[in-house]
N, C-alpha and C positions, 0 to 999 in steps of 0.2 A: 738773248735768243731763247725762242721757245722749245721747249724741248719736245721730239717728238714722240710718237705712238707706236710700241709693237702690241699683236697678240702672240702668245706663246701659249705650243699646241703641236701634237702630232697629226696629221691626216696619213691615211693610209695610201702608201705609194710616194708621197710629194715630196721625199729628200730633204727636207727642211723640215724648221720647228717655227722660225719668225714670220710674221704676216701685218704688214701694217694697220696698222690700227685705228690711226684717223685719216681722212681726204689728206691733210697736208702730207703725212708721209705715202699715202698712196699717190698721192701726182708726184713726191720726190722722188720716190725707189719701184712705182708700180705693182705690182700685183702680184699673185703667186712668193712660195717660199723662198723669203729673203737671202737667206742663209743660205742659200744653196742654188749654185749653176745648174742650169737646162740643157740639155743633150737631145741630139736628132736620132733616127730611127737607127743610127750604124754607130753611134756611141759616137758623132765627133761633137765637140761644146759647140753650142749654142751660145749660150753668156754667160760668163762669172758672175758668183754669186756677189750680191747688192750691197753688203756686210763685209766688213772687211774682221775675220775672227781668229783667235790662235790655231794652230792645228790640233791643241789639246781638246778644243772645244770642238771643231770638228770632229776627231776620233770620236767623243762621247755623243755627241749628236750622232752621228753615224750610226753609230752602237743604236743608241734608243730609238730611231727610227726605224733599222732591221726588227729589232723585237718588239715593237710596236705591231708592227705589220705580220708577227704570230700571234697578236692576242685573242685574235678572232678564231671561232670553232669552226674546224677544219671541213666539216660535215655541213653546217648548214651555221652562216653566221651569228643570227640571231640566238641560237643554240646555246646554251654556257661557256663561256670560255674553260680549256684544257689548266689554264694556269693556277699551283700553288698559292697559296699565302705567302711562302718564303721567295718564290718569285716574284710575285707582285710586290712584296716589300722590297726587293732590292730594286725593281725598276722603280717604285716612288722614291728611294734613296737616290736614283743616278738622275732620274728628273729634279730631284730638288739641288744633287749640287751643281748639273748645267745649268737650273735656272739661275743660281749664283754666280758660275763663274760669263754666264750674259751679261747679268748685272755689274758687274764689277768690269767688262770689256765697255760696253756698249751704257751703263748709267750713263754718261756724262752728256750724252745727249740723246738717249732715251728713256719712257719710263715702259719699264715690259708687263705686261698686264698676265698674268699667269690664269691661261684658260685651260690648262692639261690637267685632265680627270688623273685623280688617283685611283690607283687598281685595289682591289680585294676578291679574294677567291668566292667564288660564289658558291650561296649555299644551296642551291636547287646541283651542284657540281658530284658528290657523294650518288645521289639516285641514279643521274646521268650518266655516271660512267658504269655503275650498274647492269642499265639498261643497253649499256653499249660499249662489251669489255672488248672488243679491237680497240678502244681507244686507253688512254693511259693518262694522268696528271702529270702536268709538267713542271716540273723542275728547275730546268734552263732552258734555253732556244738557243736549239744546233740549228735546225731548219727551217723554214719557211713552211707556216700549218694550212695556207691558204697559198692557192699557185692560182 
């Protein structure tokens, strides 16, 4: 048996990290994030997600999708991101050990192709916040910097 294709990756908003990766696993499992069940406009499910994963893996996917979804500047996206270095680092830490424990669930009949950008503070970030001290570096994500 041939083994199939994920990509691995956060999109903003999409509750999921996996996305098929070649036609054979997209006519097996379809489109959109693997990993994660679809919900209608009043929160009832839609479909379970495609992946069958631990709940540990869930939790941390969970996690890294919430704070994914602060990376972006709250003011205008394009803008610098708010995020640390000590931030960024630890979310490259929790992306790399979900992308292990994928591999280690789901190796045995996939190979997961790791497309998720690693983060670093940016250095246009110092003048920026500068030029715009209502805003502040961050640290952790409590909240959601883009609604």
């Amino acid at each position: 048996m041939t083994k199939g294709a994920l990509r691995f990756f956060f999109d903003y908003g999409a509750g999921g990290c996996l996305w098929a990766g070649d036609a054979e696993t997209c006519a097996s499992l379809g489109v959109g994030p693997l990993d994660a069940g679809s919900f209608g406009l009043h929160g009832f499910a839609l479909s379970s997600s495609k992946l069958r994963l631990s709940e540990t893996v869930h939790r941390l996917r969970d996690q890294l999708d919430f704070q994914h979804s602060c990376y972006l500047n709250p003011l205008y996206p394009p803008d610098p991101s708010l995020w640390s270095q000590a931030l960024c680092d630890q979310f490259n830490a929790d992306v790399d050990r979900l992308l292990v424990l994928l591999r280690q669930e789901l190796g045995g009949d996939y190979n997961i192709l790791d497309e998720q950008p690693r983060y670093a503070e940016d250095a246009r970030l110092g003048d920026y916040l500068a030029n715009n001290p209502d805003l502040q570096l961050l640290d952790q994500v409590t909240v959601p910097t883009v609604r």
